[in-house]
N, C-alpha and C positions, 0 to 999 in steps of 0.2 A: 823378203821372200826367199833367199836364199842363204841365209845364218837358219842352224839348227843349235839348239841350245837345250846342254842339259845339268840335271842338278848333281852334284860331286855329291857321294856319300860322305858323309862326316864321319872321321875316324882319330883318333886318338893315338897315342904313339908307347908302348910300353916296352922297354930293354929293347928300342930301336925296331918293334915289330908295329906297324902299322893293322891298327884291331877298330871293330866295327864301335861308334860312339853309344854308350849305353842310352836306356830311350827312358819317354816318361808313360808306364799303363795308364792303361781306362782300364774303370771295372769290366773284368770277363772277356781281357785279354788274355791270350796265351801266351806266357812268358820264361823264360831262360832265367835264372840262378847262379851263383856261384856257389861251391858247397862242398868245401874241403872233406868235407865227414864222408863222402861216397871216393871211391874209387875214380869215376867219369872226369869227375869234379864240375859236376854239375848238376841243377833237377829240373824239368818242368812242371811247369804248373799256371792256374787260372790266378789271374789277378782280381782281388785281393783274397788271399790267402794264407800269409802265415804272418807274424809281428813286423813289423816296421826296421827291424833291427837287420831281417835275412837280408833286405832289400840294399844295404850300406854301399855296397859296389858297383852295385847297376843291377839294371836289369835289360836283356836282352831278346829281339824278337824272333830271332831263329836258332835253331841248333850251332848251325853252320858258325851263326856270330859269336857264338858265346864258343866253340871249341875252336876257332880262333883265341879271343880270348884267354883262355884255359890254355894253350899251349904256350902261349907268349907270358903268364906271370909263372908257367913251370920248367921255365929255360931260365929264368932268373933264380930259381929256389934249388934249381939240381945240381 
């Protein structure tokens, strides 16, 4: 009765930054991107959506995770 337990976000470790763990969608999820081709470096969008290919990285459930993300593989490439 008196342990409160709870569950650790899984996270992954890139150039020492601790980033949120990419997830697996369901159809008609709303999903984060990686996407060097824009500026953000990132897109939203509804899963499934684009080839099999965009997906290689991860994919991510909120903004917030994925521009974590996006800052920690752009502290390695600057």
């Amino acid at each position: 009765d008196r342990f409160k337990f709870r569950l650790k976000p899984r996270t992954i470790s890139i150039n020492g930054f601790e980033v949120p763990e990419p997830f697996e969608p369901k159809d008609g999820d709303t999903i984060f991107v990686l996407a060097n081709f824009i500026q953000q470096g990132y897109l939203e969008c509804k899963y499934p959506t684009f080839e099999e290919h965009v997906f290689q990285f991860g994919v991510w459930r909120t903004e917030e995770e994925v521009k974590q993300v996006v800052g920690a593989l752009r502290s390695i490439f600057k």
